[in-house]
C-alpha positions in Angstrom: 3.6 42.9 22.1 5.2 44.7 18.8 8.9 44.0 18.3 10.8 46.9 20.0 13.7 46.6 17.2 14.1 46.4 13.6 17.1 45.2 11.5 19.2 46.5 8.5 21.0 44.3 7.0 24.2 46.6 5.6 26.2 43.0 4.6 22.9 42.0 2.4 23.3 45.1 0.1 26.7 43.6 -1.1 27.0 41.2 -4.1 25.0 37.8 -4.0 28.7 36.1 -3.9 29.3 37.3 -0.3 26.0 35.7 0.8 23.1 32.9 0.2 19.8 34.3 1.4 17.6 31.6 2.8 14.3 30.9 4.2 13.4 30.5 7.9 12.9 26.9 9.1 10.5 26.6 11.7 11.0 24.7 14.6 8.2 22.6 16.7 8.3 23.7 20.3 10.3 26.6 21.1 10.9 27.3 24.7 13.2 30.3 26.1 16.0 29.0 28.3 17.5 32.6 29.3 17.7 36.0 28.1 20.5 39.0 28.5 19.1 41.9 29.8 22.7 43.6 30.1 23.3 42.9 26.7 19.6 44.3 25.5 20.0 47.2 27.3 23.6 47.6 24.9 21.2 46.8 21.8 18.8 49.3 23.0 16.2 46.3 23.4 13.6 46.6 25.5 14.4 43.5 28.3 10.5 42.2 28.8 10.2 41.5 25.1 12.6 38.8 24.9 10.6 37.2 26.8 7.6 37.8 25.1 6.6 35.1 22.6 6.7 37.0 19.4 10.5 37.2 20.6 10.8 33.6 21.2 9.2 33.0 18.0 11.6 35.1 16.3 14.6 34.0 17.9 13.5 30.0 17.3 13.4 30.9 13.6 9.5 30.8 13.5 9.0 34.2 12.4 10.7 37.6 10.5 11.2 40.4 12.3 10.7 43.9 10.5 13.7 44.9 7.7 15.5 40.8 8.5 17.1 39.9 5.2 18.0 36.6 6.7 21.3 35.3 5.0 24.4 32.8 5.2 27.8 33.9 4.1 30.1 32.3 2.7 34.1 32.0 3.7 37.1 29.9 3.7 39.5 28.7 5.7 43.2 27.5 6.9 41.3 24.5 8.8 44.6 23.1 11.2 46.8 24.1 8.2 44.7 23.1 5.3 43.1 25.6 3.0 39.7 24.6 2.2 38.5 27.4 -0.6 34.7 26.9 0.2 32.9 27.1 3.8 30.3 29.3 5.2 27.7 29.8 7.8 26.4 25.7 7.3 24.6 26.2 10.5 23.6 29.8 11.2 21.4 32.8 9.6 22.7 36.7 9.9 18.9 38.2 10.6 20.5 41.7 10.5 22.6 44.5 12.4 20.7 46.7 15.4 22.0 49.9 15.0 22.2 51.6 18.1 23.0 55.5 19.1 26.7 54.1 18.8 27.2 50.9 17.0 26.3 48.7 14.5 25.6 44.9 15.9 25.0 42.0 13.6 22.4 40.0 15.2 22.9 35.5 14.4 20.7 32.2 14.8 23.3 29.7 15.4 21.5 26.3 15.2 18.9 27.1 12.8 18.8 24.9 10.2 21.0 23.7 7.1 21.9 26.7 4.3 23.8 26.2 1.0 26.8 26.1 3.0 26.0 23.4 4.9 27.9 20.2 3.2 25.3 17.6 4.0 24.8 18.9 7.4 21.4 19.7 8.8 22.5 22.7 10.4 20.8 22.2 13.7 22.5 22.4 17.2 22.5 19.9 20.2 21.6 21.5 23.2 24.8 21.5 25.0 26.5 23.4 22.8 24.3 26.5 23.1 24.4 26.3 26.8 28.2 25.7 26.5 28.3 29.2 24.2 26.0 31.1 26.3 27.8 30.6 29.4 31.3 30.8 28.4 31.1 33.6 25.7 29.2 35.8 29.1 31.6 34.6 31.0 34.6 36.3 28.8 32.9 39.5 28.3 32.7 39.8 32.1 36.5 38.9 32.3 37.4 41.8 30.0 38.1 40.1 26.9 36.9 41.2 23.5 33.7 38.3 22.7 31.2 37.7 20.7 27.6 37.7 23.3 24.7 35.6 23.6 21.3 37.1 23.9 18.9 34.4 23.6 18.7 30.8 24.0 16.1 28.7 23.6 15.5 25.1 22.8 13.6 24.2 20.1 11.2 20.8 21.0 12.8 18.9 18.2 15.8 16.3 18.6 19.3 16.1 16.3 21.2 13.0 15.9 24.7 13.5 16.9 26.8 10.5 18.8 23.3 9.6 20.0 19.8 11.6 19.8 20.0 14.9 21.9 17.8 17.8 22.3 17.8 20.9 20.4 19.1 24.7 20.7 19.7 28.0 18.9 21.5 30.5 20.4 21.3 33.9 19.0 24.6 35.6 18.9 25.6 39.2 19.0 28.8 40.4 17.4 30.5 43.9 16.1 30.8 41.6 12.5 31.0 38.1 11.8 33.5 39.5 9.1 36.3 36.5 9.3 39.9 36.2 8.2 38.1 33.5 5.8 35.7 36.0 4.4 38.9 37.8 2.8 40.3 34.4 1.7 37.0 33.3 0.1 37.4 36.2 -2.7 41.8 35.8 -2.5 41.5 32.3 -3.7 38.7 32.7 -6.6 41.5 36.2 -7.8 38.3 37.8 -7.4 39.9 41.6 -6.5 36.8 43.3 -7.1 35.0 41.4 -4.6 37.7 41.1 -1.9 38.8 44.9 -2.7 34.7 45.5 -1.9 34.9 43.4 1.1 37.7 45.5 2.4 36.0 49.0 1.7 33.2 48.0 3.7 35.0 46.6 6.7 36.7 50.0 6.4 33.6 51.9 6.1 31.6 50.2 8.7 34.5 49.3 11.2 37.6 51.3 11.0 36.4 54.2 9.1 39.4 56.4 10.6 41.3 54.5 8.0 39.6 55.6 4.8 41.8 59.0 5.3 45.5 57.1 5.3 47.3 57.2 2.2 47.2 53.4 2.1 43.9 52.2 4.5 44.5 48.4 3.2 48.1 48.7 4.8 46.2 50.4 7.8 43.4 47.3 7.9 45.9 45.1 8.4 47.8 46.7 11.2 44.3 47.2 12.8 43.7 43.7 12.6 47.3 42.9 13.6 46.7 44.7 16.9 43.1 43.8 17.5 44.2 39.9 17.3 47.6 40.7 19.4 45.5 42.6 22.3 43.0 39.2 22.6 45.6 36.3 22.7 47.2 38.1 25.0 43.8 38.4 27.1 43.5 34.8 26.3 46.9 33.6 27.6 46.4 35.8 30.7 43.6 33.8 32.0 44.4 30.0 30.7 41.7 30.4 28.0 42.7 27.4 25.1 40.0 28.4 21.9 40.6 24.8 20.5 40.0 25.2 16.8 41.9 28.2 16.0 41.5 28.0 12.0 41.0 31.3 9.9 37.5 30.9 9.8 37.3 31.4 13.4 39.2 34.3 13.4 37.4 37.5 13.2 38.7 41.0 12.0 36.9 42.7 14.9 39.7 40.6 17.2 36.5 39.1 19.1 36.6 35.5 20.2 34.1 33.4 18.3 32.7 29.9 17.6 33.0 28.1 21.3 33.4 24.9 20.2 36.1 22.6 22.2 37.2 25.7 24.1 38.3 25.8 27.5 39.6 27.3 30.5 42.8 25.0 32.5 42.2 23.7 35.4 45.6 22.0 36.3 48.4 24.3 34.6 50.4 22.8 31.6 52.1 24.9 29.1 50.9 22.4 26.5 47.4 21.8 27.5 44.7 20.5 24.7 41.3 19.8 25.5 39.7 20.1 21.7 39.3 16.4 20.7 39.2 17.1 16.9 43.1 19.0 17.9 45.0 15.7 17.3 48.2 17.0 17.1 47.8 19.2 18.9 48.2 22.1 16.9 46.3 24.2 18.8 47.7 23.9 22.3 47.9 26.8 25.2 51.5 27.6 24.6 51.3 27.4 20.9 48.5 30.3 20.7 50.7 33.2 20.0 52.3 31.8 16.9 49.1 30.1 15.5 47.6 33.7 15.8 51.0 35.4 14.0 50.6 32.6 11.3 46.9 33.0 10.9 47.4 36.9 10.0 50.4 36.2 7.8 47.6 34.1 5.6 45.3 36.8 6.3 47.6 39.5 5.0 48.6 37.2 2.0 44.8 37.8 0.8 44.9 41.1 1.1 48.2 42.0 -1.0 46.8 43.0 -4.2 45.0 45.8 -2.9 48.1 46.5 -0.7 50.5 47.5 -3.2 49.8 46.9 -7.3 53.4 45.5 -7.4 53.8 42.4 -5.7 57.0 42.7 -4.5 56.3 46.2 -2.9 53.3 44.5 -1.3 54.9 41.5 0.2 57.4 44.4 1.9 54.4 46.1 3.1 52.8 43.2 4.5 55.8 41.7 6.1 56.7 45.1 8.1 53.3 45.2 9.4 53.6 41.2 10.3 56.9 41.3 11.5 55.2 44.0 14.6 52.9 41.4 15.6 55.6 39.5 18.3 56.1 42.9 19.8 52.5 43.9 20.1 51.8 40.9 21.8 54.7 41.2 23.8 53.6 44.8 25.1 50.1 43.3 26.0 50.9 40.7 27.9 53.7 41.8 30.0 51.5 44.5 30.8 48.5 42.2 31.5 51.0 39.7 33.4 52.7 42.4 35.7 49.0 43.3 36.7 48.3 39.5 37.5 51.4 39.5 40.2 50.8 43.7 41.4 53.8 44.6 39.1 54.0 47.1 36.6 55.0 46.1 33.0 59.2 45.2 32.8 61.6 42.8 32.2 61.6 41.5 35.4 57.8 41.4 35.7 58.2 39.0 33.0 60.6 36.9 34.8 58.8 36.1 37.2 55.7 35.5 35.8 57.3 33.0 33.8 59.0 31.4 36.6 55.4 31.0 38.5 54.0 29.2 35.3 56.7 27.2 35.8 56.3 26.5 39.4 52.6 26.3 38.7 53.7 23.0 36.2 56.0 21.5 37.9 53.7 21.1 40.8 50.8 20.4 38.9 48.8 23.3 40.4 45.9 25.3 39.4 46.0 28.3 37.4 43.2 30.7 38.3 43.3 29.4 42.3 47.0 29.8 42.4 46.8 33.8 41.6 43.8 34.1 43.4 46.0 32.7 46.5 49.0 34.5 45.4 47.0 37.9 46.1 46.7 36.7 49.7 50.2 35.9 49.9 51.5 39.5 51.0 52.9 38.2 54.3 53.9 34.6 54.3 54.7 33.1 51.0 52.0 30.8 49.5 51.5 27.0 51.0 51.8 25.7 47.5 54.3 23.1 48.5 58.1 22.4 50.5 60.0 23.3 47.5 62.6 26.2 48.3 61.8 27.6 44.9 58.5 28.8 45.7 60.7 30.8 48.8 63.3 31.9 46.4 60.4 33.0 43.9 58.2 34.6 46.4 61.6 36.4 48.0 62.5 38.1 44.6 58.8 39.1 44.2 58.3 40.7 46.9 61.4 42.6 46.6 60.0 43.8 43.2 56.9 44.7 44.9 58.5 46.9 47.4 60.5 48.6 44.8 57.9 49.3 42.4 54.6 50.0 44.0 53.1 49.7 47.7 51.4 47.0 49.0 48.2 48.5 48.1 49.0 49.6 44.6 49.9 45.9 44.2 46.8 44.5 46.0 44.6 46.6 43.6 45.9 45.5 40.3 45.8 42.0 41.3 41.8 42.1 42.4 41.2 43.8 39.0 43.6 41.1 36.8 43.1 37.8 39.1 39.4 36.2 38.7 37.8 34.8 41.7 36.9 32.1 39.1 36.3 30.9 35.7 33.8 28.8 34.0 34.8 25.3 34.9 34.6 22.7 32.6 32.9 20.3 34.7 30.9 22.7 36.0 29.2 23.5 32.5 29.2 19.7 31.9 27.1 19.3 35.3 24.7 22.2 33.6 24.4 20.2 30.4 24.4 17.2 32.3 20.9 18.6 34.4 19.3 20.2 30.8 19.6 16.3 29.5 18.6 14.5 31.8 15.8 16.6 33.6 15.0 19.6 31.1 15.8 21.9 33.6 18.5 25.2 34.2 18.5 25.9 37.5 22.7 24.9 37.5 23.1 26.6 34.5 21.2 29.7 35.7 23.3 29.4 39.4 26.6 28.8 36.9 26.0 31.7 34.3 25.4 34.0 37.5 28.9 33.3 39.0 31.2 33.6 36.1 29.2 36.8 35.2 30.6 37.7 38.4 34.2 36.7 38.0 35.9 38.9 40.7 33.1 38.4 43.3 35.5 37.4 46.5 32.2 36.4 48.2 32.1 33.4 45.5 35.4 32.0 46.4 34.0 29.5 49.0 31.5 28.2 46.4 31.5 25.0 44.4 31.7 27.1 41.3 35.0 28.4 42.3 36.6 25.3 43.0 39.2 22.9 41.2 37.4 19.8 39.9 37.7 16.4 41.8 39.8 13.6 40.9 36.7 12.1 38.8 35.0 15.7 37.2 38.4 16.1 35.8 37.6 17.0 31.9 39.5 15.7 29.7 38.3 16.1 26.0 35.6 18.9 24.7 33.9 18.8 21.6 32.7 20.8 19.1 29.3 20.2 18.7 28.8 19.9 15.2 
């Protein structure tokens, strides 16, 4: 069967500093795990080839596809507050962009072998992390939130040494761009301003061309960006999503999540939940996403000031107005996604009280996700969450603010749409990991992947997929994989 698709590579006509091109490197045993139809059918691929073993080959790294340029770019990086000047893709090849009737899509082998960016890695990927990827990245883009996808994954027949010898994976990832705040910081910290001031044109050109006609589209990129980032925290804050390694290079000027390393979803509520063991200090905690965000554009925006404004004074001005917006754009996305989580519509009081549940949520040591799935059952009587008189007083005020706001079914519809049924659990993708280890077989990853594709599915409520992990499945620590 003839590959249904053929690549450009739009990136790969751009200097030889934004990229190393590299060589395929085969591996031994390639075997497909699962394919996306909903995301072919977006890349205008035809399903039935992915499964198809020129596919397989081609998405294991065995073979070129017609028009790949395969290449690894190159980056930096604010890594937990410490500017390293020189990363890259050490572990993944950009085969080239789909274009569809709509969009261009770059089109990534993650786990396919060491590039020049590498650092005395082998650029291979255990198993578990691809599965981890696949499931939770699918996951998000059912919930709503701005992601990269996974297409393929496969594993590859051949082992990598990590803690201890584990199989192999590649995942092939789909993104908009894997264009990341490092990219920009790359060229700010060689003073190259040709290079970064050509990076920018293009993100312009193939991103946010509506831009190009402002009087000043670098000021304009950065409020785009400012606002992309600002509309997915708060997405992310909305559903107990904790990304784990927030650095700049994981930050990406489309404002999709990417790199699903120690992420995780909470279980039990806590405001200052970590689960990334590399995060020792917790830098990257639930509650401190917001600000980590805001400080990871203020870096962003200090590569970009000498195409802002020639003078450097008049473009630190420039930059710090546009930064200085950020608290309110986040502020206006989540109330507005936090009302909708308790049937309210956006307002200082909406706020309130969705603080005050967190609170409650805390102090009890409850479960995020179950607790406003229960909540939106809780029209009546209030919630059995416990004999404290707050949860009375809370539920009292609420659904006074209910009644003079919206009707009961006006509320009851924005919760369904803002409240998951469930989430991927944590020890629910370590039991799928768990089965692909020790058996080399999917069937709970394939049972898992279809539920939190189907987040708001009340039928799934009942299942083990929806439920709060036992005393001993309680994870504690993820880990990044590398």
């Amino acid at each position: 069967m003839s590959a249904p698709i053929s690549f450009d590579n739009s990136y790969s006509r751009l200097p030889d500093a934004f990229f190393s091109r590299q060589s395929l490197q085969p591996v031994s045993d390639p075997a497909l795990i699962q394919v996306n139809p909903d995301l072919a059918a977006t890349l205008e691929i035809d399903a039935d080839w992915l499964t198809s073993n020129t596919a397989i080959e081609a998405f294991s790294g065995n073979i070129a596809l017609p028009g790949s340029d395969p290449i690894a770019t190159v980056y930096a990086g604010f890594q937990f507050g410490n500017f390293n000047p020189q990363l890259g893709d050490g572990r993944a090849l950009l085969l080239g962009e789909v274009v569809t009737k709509t969009q261009r899509y770059d089109i990534q082998l993650k786990g396919s072998g060491a590039t020049a960016f590498s650092r005395g890695g082998d650029g291979r990927s255990p198993l578990g992390p691809v599965l981890r990827e696949y499931l939770v990245s699918e996951a998000m883009a059912a919930l709503g939130v701005p992601t990269t996808r996974s297409l393929v994954a496969i594993a590859t027949g051949d082992s990598v040494q990590r803690e201890g010898i584990e199989p192999g994976g590649i995942l092939t990832r789909v993104a908009q761009s894997h264009i990341r705040f490092g990219t920009f910081q790359y060229f700010s910290a060689r003073q190259d301003n040709q290079s970064l001031r050509q990076l920018a044109d293009y993100v312009i050109t193939r991103h946010f061309p509506q831009l190009s006609a402002q009087a000043n589209p670098y000021e304009g990129l950065l409020e785009t960006v400012i606002d992309n980032v600002a509309r997915l925290i708060s997405h992310w804050q909305c559903l107990g999503f904790i990304h784990g390694v927030m650095n700049t290079d994981n930050m990406l000027i489309t404002g999709e999540t990417v790199d699903y390393g120690p992420c995780a979803f909470m279980d039990r509520f806590k405001y200052d939940t970590v689960y990334s063991a590399i995060d020792q200090g917790a830098r990257y905690a639930f509650q401190n996403q917001p600000s980590i965000a805001h400080w990871n554009l203020m870096t962003f925006a200090q590569a970009l000031l000498p195409l802002i404004d020639d003078q450097p004074d008049q473009a630190i001005a420039i930059a710090k107005a546009r930064l200085d917006e950020f608290p309110d754009r986040f502020d206006t996305y989540w109330r507005a996604r936090s009302a909708a989580k308790l049937g309210l519509m956006p307002s200082k009081i909406s706020a309130q009280l969705y603080s005050e549940f967190l609170q409650l949520l805390e102090n009890h040591g409850l479960d995020f996700t179950l607790s406003f799935a229960a909540l939106r059952e809780a029209f009546s009587t209030p919630p059995t969450f416990g004999k404290d008189p707050a949860w009375q007083d809370w539920w009292t005020r609420w659904r006074e603010e209910i009644g003079a706001t919206s009707s009961l079914e006006q509320a009851q519809a924005r919760m369904t749409k803002a409240n998951p049924i469930l989430i991927p659990r944590n020890h629910q993708i370590e039991f799928a990991i768990a089965e692909a280890y020790e058996n080399g077989t999917y069937d709970r990853f394939s049972g898992l992947l279809a539920a939190v594709t189907d987040p708001f599915n009340p039928d799934l409520a009942k299942t083990a997929f929806a439920l709060a992990p036992k005393p001993d499945e309680i994870v504690r620590r993820t880990f990044c994989g590398t």
